[in-house]
N, C-alpha and C positions, 0 to 999 in steps of 0.2 A: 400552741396558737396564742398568738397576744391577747389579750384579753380587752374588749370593747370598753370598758370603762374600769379604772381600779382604783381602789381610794384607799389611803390608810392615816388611822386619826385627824378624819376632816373634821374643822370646826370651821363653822361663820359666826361672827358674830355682828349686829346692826346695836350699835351702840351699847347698851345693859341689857337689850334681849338679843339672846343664843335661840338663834334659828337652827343650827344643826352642833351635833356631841360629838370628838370620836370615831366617826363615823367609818370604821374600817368594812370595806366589801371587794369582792368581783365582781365582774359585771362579763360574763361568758359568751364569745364574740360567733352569731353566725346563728343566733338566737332570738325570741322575743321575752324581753323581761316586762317581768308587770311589775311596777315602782306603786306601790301601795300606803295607804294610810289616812287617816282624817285630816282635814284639814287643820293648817297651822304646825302637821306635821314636817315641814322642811322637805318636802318632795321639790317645789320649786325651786327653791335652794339651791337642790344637789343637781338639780337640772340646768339652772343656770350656771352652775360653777362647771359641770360638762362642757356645758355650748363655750365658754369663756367670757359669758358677758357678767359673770360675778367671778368675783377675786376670794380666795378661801384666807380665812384669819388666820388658820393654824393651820397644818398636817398637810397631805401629799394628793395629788390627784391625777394620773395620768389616763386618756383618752385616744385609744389606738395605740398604747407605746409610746404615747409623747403629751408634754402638756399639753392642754387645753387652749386654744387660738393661740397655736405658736407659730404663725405668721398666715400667710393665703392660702398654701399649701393644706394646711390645718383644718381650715377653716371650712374649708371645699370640702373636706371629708363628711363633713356633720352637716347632716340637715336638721330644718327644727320648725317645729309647727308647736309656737306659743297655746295656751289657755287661751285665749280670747280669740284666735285663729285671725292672726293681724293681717289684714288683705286693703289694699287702697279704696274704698268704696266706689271712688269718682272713676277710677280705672275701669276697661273691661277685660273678659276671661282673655282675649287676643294682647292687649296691652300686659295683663300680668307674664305670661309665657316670652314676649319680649323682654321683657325688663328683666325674665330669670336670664335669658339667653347671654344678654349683655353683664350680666352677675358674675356670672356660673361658670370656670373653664371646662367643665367636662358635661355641661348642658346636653341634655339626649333631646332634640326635638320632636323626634321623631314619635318618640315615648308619650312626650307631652299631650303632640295633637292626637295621637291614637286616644288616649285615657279620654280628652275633654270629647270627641267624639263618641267613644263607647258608653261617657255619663251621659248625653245628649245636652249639651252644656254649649248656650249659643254664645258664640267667642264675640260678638258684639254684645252681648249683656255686660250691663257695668255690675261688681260686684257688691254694691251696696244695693241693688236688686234680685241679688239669688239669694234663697230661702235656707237656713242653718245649714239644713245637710248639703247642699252646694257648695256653700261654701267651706264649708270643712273636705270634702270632695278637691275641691281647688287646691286647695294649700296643700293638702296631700301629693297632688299632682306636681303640684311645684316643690318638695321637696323631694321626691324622687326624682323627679326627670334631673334634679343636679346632680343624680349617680353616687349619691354620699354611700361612705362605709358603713358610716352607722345615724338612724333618724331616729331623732330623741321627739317625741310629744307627750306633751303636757296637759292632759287631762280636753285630750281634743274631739271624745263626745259626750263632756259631760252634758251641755246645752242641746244634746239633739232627741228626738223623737226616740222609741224604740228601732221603727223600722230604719231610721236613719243611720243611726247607732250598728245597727246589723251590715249593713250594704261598706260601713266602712271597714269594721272590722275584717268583714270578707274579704276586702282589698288590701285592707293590710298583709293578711295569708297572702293574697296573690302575689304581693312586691316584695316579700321574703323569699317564697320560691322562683320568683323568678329572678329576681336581681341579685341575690343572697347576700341580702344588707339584712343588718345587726338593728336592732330595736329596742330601746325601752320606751316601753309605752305607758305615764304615769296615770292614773285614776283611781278614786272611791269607791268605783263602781266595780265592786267583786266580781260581780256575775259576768262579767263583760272581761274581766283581767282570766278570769277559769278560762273562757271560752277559747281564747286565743294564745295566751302564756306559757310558756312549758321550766320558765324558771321566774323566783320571787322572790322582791325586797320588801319588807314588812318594816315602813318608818311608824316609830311613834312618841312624843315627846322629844323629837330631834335626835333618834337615836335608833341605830337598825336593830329592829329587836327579833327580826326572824330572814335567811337568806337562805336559798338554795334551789335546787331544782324540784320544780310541782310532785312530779312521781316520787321521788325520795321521801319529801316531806311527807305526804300521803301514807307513805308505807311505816314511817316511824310514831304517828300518829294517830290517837285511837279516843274513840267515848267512850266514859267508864262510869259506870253509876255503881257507888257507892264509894265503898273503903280505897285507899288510892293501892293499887297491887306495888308489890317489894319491886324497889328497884325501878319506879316508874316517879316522871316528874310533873305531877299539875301544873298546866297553866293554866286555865279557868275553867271553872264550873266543874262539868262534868271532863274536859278535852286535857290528856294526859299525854306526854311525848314516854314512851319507853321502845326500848329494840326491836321488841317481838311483841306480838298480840295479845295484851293481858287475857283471862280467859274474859270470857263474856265478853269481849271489847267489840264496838260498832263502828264502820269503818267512817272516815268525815270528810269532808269534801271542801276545798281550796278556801269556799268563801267563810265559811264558818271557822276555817283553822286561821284564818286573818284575822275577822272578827275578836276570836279567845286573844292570839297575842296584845291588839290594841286595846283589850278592855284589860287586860293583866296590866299595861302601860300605866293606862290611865287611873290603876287603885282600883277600881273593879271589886265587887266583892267575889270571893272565891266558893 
């Protein structure tokens, strides 16, 4: 199966500061990846060089089997729900759903009006009057009803409530299994990337310093307090990557084994 995003030796670079290294990954098509790391880490970056609205300095990046906005065709495939979840404020929910329709050649309306009806979302409200989680609710809406192969967002609850945060995620699940589009969904917020993720990219200082599927990494993965056991490799603290389960080892869980890589990143004491 093609693979949803692939990248090998990406770099960007913005003048004398390198936003992204290197950057060799897959990106596993039919999926939801969680694109991880602190900020300033190049997650935007690698996100906009996917969508095609950033151009890569160096190395290779293909998106569904083919560059990145390589023509309408391309383009039509990816949907994208920026960070700042960019919606016309003056528009209303009925004005946005037109405006995708006329966008969009594979536009599902039908999709559309179902979803803004099941949020209870009045399509006369202008969207500089719905409340965060609506609004990120919306643009969700509108990038799926464009039927894209694979929707890329960009850290799109960090701004919200918890419960708001919850009700999207949920929907995120729902328009995976239903649609069986491809996803990475970038954020800092661990707890939220566990919840729904079953593969991860771990950026940090412009560099992927951990990739693969959640269960795998989980199983090679262990806390170990004390001496580091033979054959076993520290990456911080106590969190040790070896084969099998040192003895005494304590099993760890997504958001902590993210944590360990980025404080390793960032010089961390060990």
């Amino acid at each position: 199966m093609t693979a949803a995003m692939e990248t090998e030796d990406l770099t960007k670079r913005y003048g004398r500061t390198t936003a992204l290294t290197d950057c060799t990954v897959a990106v596993p098509a039919g999926r939801i990846v969680g694109l991880v790391g602190p900020n300033g880490a190049g997650k935007s970056t690698l996100l906009g060089m996917t969508c095609g609205i950033v151009a890569p300095t160096a190395g290779r990046i293909e998106v569904l089997g083919h560059p990145p906005g390589a023509g309408a065709a391309q383009l039509a495939r990816v949907g994208f729900v920026a960070q700042d979840v960019p919606l016309y404020r003056g528009l209303s929910v009925a004005d946005h759903l037109r405006l995708g329709a006329r966008l969009n050649p594979r536009w599902d309306a039908a999709l559309a009006a179902d979803r803004i009806e099941r949020l209870g979302l009045d399509p006369a409200r202008k969207a500089g009057a719905l409340s965060g989680g609506q609004r990120a609710q919306l643009a969700l809406t509108l990038a799926a009803a464009k039927r894209a192969d694979l929707l890329v967002l960009d850290e799109p609850v960090a701004s919200l409530d918890p419960l708001a945060r919850r009700a999207f995620l949920h929907d995120l699940l729902g328009f995976v299994a239903e649609l069986g589009v491809s996803v990475i969904l970038s954020s800092h917020l661990l707890g939220d990337v566990e919840r729904v993720c079953d593969h991860v990219v771990v950026l940090a200082g412009g560099r992927v310093q951990l990739a693969g599927d959640v269960a795998g990494l989980l199983t090679v993965h262990h806390r170990v307090t004390g001496e580091l056991p033979a054959g076993a490799e520290r990456i911080h603290a106590d969190v040790v990557r070896a084969a099998g389960a040192p003895p005494g080892a304590r099993p760890i869980g997504l958001e902590d084994l993210g944590l360990a890589y980025m404080s390793r990143a960032a010089g961390g004491a060990s």
